[in-house]
Biopython code that builds the backbone (N, CA, C, O; Angstrom):
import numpy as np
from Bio.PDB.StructureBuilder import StructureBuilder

atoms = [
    (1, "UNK", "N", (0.835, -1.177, 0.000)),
    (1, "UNK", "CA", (0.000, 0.000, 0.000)),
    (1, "UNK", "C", (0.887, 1.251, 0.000)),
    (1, "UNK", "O", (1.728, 1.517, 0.858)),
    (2, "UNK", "N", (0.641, 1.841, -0.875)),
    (2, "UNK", "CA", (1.030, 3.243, -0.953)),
    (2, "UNK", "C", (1.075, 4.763, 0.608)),
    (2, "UNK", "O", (0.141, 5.135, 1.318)),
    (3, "UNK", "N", (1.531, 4.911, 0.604)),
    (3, "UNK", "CA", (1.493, 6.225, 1.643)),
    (3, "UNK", "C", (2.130, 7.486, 1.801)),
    (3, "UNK", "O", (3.354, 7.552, 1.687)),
    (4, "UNK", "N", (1.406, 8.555, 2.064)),
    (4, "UNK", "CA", (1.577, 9.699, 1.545)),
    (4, "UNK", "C", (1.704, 10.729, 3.356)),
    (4, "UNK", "O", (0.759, 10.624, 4.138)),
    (5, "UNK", "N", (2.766, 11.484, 3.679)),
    (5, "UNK", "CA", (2.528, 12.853, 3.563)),
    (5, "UNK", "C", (3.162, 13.900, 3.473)),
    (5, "UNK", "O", (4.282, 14.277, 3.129)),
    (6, "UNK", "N", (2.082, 14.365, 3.907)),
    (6, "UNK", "CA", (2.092, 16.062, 3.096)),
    (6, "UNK", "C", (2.495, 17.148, 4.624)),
    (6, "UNK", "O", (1.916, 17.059, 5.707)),
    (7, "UNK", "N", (3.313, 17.850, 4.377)),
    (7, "UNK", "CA", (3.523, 19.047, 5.266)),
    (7, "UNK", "C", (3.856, 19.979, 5.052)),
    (7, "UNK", "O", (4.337, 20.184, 3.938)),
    (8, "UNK", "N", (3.759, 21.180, 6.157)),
    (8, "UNK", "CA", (3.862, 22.497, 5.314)),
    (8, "UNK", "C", (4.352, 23.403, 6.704)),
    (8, "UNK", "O", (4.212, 23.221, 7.914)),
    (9, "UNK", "N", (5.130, 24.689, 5.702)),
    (9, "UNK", "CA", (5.212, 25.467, 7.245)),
    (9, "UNK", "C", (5.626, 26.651, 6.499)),
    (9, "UNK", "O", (5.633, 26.491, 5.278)),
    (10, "UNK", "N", (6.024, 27.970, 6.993)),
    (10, "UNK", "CA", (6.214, 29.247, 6.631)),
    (10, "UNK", "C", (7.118, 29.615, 7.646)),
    (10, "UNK", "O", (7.006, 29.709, 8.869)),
    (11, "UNK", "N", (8.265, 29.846, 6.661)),
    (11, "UNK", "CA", (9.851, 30.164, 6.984)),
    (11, "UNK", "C", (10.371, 31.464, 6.987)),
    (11, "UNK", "O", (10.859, 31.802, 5.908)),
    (12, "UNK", "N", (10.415, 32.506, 8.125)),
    (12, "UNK", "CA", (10.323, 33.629, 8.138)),
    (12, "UNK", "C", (11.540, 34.423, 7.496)),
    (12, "UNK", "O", (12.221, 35.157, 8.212)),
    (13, "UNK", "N", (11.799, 34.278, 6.198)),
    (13, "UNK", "CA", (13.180, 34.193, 5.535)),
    (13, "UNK", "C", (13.188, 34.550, 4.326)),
    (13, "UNK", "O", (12.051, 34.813, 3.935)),
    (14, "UNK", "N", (14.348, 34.733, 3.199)),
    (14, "UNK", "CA", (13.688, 34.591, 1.806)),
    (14, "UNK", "C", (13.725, 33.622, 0.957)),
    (14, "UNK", "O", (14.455, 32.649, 1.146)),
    (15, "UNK", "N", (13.077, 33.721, 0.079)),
    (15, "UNK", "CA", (13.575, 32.059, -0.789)),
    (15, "UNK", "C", (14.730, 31.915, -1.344)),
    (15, "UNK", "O", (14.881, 30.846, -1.935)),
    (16, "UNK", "N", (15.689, 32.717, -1.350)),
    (16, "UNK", "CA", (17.274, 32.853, -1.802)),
    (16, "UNK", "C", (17.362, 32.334, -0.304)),
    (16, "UNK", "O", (16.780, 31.284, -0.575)),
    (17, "UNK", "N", (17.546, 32.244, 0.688)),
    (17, "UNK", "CA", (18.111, 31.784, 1.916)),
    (17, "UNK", "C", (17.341, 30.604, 1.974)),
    (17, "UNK", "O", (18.030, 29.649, 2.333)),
    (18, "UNK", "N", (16.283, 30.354, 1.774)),
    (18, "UNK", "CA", (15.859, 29.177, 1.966)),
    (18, "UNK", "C", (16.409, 28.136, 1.346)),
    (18, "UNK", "O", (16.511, 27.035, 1.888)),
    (19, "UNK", "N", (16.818, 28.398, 0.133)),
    (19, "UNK", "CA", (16.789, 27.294, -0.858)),
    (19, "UNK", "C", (18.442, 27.111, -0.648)),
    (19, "UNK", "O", (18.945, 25.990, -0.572)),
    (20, "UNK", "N", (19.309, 28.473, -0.556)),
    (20, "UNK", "CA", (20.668, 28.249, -0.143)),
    (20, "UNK", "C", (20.953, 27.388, 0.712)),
    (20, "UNK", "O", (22.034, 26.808, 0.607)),
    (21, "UNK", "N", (19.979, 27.045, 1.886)),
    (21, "UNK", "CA", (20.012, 26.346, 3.127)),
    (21, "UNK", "C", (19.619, 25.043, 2.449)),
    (21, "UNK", "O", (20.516, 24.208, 2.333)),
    (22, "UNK", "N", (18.504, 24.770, 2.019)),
    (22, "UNK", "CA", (17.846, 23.446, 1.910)),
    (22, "UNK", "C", (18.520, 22.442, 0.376)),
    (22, "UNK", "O", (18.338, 21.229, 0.267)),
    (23, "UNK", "N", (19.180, 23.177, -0.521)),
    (23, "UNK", "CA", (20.146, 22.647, -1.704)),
    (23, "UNK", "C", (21.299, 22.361, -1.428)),
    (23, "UNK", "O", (22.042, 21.974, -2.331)),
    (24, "UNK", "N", (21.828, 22.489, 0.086)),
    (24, "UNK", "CA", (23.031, 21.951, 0.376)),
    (24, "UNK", "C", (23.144, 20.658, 1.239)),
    (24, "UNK", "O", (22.535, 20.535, 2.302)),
    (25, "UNK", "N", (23.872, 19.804, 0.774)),
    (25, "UNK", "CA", (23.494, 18.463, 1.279)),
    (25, "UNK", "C", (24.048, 18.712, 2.937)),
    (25, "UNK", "O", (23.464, 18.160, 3.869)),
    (26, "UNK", "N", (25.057, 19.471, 3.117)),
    (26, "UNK", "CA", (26.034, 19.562, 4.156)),
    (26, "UNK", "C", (24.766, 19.943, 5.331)),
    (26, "UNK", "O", (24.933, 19.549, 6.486)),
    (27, "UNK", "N", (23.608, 20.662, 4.998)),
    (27, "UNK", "CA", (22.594, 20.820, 5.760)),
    (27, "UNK", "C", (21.664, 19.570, 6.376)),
    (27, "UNK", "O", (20.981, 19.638, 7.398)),
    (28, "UNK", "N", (21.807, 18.454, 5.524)),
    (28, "UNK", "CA", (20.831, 17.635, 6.064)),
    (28, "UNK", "C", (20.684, 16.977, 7.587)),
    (28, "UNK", "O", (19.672, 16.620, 8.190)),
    (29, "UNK", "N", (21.731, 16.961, 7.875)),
    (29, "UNK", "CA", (22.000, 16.856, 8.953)),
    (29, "UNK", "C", (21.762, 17.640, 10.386)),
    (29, "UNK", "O", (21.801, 17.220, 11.543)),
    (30, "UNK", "N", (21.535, 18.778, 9.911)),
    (30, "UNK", "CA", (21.049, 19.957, 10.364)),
    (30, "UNK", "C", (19.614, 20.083, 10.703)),
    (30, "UNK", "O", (19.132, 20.689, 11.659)),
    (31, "UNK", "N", (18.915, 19.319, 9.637)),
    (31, "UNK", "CA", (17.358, 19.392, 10.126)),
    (31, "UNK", "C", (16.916, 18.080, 10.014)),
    (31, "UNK", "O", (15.753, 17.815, 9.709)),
    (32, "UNK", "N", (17.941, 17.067, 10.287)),
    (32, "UNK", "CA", (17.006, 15.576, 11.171)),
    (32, "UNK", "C", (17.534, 15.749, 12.353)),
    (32, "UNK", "O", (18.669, 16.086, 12.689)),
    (33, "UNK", "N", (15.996, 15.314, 13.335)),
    (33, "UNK", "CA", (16.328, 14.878, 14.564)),
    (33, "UNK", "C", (17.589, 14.263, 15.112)),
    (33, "UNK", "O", (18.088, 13.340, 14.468)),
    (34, "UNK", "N", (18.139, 14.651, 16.185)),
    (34, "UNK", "CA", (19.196, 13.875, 16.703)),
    (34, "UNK", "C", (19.426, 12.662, 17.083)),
    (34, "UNK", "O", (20.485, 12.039, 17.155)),
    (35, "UNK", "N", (17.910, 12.246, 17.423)),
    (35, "UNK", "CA", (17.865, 10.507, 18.058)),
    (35, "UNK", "C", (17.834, 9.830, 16.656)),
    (35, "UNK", "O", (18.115, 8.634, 16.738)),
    (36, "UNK", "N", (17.547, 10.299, 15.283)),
    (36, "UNK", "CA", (17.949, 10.019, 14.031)),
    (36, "UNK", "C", (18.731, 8.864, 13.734)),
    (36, "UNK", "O", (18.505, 7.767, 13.223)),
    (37, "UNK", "N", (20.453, 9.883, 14.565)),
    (37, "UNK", "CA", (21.690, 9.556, 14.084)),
    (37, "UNK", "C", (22.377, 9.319, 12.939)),
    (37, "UNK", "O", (23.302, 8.561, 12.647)),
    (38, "UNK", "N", (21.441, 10.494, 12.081)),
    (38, "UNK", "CA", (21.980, 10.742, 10.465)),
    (38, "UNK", "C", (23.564, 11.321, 10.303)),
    (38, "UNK", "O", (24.216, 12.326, 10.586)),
    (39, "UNK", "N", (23.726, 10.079, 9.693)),
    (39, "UNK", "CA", (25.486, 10.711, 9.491)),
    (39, "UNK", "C", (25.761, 9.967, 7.863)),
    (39, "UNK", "O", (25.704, 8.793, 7.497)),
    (40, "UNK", "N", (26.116, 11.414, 7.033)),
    (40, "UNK", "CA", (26.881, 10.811, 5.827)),
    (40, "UNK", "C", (28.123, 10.701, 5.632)),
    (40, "UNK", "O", (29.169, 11.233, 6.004)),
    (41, "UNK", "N", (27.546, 9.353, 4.521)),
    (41, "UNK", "CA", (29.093, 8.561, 4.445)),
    (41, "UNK", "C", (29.707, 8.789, 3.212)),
    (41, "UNK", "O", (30.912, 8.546, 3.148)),
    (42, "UNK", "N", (28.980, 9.312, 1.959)),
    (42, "UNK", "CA", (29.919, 10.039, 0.579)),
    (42, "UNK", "C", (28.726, 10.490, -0.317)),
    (42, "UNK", "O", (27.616, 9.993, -0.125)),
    (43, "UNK", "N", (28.927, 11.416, -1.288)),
    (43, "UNK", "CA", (27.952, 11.675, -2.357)),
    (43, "UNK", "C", (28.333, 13.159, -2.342)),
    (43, "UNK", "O", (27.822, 13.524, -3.401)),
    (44, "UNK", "N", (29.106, 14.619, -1.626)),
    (44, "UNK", "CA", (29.515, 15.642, -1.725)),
    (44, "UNK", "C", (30.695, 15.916, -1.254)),
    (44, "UNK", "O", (31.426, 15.116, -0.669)),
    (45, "UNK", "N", (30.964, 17.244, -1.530)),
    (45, "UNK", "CA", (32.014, 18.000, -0.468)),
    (45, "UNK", "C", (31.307, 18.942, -0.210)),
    (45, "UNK", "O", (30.309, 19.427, -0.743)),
    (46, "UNK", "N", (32.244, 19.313, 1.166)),
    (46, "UNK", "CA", (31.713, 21.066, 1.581)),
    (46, "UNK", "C", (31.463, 21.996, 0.192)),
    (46, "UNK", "O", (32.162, 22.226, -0.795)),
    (47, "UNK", "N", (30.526, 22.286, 0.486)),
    (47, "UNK", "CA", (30.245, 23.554, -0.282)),
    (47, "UNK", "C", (29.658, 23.024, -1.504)),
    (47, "UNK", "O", (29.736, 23.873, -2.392)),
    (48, "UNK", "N", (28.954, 21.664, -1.995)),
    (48, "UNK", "CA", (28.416, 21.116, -3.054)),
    (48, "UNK", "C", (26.877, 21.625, -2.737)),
    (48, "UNK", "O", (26.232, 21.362, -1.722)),
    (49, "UNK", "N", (26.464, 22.401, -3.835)),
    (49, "UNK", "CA", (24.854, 22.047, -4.158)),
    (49, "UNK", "C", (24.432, 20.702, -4.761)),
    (49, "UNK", "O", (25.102, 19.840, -5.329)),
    (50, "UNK", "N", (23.044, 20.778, -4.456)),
    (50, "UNK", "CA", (22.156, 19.551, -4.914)),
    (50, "UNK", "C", (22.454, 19.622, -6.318)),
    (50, "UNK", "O", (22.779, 20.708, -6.796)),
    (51, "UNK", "N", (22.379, 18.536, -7.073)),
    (51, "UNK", "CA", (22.377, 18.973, -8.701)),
    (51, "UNK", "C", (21.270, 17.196, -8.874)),
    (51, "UNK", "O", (21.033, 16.234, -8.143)),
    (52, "UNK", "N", (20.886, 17.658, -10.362)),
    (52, "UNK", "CA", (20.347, 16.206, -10.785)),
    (52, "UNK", "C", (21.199, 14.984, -11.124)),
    (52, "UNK", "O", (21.963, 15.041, -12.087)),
    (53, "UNK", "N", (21.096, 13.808, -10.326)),
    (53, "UNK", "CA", (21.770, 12.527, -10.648)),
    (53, "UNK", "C", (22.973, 12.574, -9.954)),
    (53, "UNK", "O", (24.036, 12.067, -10.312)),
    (54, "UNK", "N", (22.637, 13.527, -8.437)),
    (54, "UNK", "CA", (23.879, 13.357, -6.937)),
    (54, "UNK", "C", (23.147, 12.426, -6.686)),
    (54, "UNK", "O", (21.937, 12.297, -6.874)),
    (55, "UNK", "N", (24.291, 11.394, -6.013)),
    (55, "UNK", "CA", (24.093, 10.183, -5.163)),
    (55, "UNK", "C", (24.170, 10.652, -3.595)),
    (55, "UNK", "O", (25.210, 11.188, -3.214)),
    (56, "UNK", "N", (23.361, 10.507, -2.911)),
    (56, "UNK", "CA", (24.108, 10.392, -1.297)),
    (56, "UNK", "C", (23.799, 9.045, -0.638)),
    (56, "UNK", "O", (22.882, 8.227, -0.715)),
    (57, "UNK", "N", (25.047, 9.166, 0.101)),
    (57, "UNK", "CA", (24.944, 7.857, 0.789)),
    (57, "UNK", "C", (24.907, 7.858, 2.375)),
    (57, "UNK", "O", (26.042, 8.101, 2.784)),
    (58, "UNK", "N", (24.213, 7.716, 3.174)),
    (58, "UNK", "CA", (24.092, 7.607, 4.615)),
    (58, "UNK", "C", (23.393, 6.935, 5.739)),
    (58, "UNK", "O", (22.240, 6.528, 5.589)),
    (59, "UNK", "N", (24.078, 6.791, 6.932)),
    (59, "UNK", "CA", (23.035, 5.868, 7.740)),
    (59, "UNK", "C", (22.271, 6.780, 8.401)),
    (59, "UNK", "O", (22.452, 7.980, 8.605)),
    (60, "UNK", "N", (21.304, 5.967, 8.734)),
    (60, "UNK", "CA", (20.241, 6.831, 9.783)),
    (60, "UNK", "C", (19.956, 5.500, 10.658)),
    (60, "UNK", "O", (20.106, 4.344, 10.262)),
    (61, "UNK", "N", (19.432, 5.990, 12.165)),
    (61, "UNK", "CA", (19.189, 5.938, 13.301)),
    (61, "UNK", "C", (18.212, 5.352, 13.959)),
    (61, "UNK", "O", (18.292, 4.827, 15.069)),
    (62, "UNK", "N", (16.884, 5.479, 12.976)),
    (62, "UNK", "CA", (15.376, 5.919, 13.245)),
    (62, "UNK", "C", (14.688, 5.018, 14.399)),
    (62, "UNK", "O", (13.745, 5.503, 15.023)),
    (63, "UNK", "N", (15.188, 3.597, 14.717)),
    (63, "UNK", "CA", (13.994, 2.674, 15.641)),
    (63, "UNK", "C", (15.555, 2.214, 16.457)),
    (63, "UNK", "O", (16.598, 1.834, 15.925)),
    (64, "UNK", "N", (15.289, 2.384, 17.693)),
    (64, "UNK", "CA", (16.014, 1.525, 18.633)),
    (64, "UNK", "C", (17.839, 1.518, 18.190)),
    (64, "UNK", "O", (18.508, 0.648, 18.747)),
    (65, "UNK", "N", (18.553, 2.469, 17.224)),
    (65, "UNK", "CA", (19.561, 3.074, 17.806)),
    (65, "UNK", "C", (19.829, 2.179, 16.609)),
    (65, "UNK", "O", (20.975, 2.046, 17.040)),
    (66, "UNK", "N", (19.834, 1.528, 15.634)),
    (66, "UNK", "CA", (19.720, 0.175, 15.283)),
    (66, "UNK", "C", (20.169, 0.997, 13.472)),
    (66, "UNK", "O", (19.201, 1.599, 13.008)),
    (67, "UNK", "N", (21.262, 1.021, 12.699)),
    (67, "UNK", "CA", (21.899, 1.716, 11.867)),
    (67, "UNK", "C", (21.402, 1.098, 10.177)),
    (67, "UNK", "O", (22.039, 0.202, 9.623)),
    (68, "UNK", "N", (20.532, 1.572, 9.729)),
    (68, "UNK", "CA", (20.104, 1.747, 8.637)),
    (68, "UNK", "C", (20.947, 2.463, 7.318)),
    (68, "UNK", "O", (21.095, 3.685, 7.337)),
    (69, "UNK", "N", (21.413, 1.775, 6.341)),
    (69, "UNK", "CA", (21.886, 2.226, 4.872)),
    (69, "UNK", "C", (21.165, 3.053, 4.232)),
    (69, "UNK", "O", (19.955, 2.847, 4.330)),
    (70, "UNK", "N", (21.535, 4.059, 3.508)),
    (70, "UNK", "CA", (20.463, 4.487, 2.443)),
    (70, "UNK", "C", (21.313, 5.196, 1.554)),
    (70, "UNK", "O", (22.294, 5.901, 1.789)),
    (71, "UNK", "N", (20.633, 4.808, 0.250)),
    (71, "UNK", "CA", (21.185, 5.812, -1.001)),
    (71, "UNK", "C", (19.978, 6.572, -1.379)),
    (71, "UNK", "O", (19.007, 5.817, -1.433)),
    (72, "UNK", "N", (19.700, 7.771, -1.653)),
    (72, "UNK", "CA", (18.980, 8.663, -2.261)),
    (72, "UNK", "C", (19.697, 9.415, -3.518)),
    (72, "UNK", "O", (20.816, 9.927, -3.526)),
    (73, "UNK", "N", (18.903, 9.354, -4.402)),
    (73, "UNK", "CA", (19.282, 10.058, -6.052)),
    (73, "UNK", "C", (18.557, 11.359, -6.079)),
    (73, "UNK", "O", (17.530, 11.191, -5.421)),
    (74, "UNK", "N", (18.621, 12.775, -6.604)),
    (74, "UNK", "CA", (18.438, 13.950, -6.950)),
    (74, "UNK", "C", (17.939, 13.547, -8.328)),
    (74, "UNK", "O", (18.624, 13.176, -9.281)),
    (75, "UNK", "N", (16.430, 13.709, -8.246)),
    (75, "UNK", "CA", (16.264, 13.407, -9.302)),
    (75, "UNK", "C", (16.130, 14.574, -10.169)),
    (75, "UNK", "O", (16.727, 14.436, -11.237)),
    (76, "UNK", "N", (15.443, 15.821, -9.998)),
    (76, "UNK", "CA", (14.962, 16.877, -10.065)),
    (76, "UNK", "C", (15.280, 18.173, -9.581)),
    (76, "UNK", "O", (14.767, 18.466, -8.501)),
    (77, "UNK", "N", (15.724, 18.689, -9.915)),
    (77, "UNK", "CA", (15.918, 20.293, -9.358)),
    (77, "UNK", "C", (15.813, 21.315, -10.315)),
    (77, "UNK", "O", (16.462, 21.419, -11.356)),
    (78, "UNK", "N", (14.899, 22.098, -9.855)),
    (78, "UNK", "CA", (14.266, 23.768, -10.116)),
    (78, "UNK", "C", (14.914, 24.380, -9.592)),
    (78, "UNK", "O", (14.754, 23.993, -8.434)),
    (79, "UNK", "N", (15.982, 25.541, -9.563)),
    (79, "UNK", "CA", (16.297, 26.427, -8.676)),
    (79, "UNK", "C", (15.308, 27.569, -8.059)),
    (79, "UNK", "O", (14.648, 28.296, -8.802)),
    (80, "UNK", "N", (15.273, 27.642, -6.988)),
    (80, "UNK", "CA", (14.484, 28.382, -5.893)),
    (80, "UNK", "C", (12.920, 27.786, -6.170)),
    (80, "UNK", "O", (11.949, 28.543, -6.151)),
    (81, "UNK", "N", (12.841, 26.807, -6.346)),
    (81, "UNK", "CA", (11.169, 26.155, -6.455)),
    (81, "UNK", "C", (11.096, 24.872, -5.970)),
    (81, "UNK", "O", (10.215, 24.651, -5.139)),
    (82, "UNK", "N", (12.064, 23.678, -6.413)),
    (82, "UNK", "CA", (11.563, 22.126, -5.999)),
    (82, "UNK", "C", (12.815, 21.844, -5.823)),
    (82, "UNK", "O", (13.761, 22.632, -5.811)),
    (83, "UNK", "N", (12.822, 20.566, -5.669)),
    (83, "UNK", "CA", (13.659, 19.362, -5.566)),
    (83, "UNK", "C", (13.651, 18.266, -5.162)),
    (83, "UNK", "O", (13.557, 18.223, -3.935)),
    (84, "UNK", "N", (13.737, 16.877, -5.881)),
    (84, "UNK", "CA", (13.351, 15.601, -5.684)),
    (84, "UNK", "C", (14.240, 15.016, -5.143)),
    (84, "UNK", "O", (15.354, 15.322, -5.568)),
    (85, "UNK", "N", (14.207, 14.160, -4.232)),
    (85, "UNK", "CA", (14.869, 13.143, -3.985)),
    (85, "UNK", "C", (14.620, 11.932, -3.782)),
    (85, "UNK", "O", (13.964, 11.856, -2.744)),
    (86, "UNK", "N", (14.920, 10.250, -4.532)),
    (86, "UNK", "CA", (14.211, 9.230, -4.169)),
    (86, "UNK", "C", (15.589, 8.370, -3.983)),
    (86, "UNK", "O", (16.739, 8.455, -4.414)),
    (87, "UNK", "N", (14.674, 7.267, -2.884)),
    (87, "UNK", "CA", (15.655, 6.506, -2.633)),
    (87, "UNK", "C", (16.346, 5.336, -3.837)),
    (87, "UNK", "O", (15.966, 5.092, -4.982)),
    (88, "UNK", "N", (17.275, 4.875, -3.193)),
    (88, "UNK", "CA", (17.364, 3.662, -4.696)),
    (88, "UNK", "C", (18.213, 2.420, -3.859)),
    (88, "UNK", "O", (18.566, 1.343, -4.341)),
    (89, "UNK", "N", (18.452, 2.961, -2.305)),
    (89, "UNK", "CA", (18.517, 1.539, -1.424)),
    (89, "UNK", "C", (17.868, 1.911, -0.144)),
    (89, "UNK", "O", (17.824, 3.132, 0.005)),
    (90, "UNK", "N", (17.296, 1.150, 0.927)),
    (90, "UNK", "CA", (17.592, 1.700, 1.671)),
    (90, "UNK", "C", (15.845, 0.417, 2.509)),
    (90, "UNK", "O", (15.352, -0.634, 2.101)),
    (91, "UNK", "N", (15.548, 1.248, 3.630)),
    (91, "UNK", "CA", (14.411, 0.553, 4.155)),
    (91, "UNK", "C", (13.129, 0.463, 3.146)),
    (91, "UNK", "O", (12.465, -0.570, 3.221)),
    (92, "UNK", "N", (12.843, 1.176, 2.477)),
    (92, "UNK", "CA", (11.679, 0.901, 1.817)),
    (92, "UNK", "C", (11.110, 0.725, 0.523)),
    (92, "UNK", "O", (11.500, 1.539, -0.314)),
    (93, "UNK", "N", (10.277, -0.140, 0.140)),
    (93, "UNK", "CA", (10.034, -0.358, -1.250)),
    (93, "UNK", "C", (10.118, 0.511, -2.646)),
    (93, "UNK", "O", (10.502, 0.240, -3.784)),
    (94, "UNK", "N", (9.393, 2.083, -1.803)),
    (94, "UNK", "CA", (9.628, 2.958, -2.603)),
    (94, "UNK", "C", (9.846, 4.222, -1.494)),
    (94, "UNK", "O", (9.238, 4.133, -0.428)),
    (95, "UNK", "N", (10.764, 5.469, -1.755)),
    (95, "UNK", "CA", (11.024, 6.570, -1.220)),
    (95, "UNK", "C", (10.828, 7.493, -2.728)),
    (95, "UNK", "O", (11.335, 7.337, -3.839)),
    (96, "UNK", "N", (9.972, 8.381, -2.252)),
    (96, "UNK", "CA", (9.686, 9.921, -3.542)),
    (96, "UNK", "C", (9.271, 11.104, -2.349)),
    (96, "UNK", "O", (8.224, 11.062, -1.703)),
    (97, "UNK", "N", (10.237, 12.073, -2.223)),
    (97, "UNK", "CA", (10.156, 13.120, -1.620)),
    (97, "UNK", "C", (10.608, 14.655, -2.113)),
    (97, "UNK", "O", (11.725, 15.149, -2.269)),
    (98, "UNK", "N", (9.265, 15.194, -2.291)),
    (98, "UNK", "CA", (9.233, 16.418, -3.165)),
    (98, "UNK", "C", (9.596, 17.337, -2.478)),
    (98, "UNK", "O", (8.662, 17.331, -1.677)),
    (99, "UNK", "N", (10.145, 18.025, -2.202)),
    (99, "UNK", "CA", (10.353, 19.749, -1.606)),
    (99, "UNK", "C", (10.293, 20.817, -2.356)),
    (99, "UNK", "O", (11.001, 20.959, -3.353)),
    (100, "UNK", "N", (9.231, 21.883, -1.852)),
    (100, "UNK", "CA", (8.603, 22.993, -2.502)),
    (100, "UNK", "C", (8.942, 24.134, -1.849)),
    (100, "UNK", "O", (8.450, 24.392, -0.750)),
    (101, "UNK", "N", (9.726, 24.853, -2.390)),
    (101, "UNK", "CA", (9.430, 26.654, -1.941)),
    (101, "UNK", "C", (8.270, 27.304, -2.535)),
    (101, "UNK", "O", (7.709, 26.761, -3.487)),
    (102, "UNK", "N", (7.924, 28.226, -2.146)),
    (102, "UNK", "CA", (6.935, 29.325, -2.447)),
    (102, "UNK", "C", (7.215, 30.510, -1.680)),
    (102, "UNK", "O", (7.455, 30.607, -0.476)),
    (103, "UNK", "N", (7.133, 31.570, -2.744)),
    (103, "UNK", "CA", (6.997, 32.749, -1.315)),
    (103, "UNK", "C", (5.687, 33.340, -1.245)),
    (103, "UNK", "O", (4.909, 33.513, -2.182)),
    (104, "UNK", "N", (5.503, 33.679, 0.165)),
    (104, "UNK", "CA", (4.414, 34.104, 0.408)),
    (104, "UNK", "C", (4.419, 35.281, 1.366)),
    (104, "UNK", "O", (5.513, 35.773, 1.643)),
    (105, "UNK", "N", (3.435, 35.731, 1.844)),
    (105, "UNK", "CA", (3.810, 36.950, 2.815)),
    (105, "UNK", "C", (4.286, 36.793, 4.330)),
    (105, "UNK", "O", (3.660, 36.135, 5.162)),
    (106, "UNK", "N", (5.166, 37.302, 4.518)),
    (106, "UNK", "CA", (5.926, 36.898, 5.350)),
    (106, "UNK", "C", (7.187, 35.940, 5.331)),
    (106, "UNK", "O", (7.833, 35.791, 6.369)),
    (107, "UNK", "N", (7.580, 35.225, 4.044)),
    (107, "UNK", "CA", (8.474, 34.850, 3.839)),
    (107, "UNK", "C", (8.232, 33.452, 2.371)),
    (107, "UNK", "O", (7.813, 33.601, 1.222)),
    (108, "UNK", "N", (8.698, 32.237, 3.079)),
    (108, "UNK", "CA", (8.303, 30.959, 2.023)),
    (108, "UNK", "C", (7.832, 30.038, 2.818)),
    (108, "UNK", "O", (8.356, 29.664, 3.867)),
    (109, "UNK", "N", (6.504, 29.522, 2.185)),
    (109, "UNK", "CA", (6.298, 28.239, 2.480)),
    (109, "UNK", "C", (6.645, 27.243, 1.794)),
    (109, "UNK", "O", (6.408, 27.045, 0.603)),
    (110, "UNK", "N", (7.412, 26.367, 2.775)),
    (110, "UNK", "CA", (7.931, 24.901, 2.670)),
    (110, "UNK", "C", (7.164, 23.566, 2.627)),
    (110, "UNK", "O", (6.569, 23.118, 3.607)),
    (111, "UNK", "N", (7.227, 22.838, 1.180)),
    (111, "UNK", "CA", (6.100, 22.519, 1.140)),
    (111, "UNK", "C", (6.701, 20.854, 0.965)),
    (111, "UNK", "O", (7.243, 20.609, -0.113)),
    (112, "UNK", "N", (6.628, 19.923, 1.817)),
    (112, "UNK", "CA", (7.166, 18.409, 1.862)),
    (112, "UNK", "C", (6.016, 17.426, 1.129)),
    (112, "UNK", "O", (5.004, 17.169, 1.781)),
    (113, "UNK", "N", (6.135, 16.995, 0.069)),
    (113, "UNK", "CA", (5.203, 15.972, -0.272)),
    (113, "UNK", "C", (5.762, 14.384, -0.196)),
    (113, "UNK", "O", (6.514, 14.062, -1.116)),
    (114, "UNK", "N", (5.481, 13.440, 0.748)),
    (114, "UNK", "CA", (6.569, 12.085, 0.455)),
    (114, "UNK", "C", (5.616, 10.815, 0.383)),
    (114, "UNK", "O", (4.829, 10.546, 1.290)),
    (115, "UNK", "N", (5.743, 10.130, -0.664)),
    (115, "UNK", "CA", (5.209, 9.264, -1.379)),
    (115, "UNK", "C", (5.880, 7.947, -0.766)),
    (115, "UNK", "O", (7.106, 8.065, -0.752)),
    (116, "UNK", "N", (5.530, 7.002, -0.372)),
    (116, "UNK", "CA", (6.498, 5.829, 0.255)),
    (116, "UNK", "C", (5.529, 4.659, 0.473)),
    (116, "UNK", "O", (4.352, 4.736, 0.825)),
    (117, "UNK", "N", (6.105, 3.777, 0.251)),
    (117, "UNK", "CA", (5.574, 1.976, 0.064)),
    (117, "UNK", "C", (6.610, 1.394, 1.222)),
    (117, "UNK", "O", (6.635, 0.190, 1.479)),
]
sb = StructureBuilder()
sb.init_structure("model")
sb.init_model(0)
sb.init_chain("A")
sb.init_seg("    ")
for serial, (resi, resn, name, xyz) in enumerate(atoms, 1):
    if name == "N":
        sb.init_residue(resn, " ", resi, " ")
    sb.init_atom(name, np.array(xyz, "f"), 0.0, 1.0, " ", f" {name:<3s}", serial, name[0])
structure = sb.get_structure()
């Protein structure tokens, strides 16, 4: 069975800072939880943007401390609008996770769509 969600929030910022922040892989780490224990293991260097057909490779944390593989591919990127990322190893049958800027008043809303089997 298929499963979906959807989240959203408004980032008191601009979408040039937003997207500066959220197109750098060196960030991801930055906005998963700590009990996570997301740590990457290759696919950039400092100072690499996202581009289409980056590999990353890293473990995560998520149930009982217990160290999970994953590769995710860039499938897609819009500058200052989207960016895809799906898995191509990892825990689940399928991983598709969209990320959306928009600006709106008061800054951008961040818009997460994730598709997963």
């Amino acid at each position: 069975m298929l499963h979906q969600i959807h989240s959203s929030q408004i980032l008191p910022i601009t979408i040039q800072e937003a997207w500066d922040f959220l197109s750098s892989p060196a960030n991801l780490k930055t906005i998963t939880p700590d009990y996570m224990g997301f740590h990457i293991l290759s696919g950039f260097q400092p100072g690499d943007k996202m581009y289409e057909g980056m590999i990353i490779e890293y473990t995560v944390k998520p149930v009982l401390g217990i160290p999970l593989h994953w590769v995710t591919e860039i499938t897609h990127v819009k500058e200052l609008e989207y960016f895809v990322d799906e898995q191509r190893f990892g825990p689940y049958a399928l991983w598709h996770h969209k990320h959306f800027l928009k600006e709106v008043d008061g800054g951008v809303e961040m818009i997460d769509l994730i598709h997963y089997k």
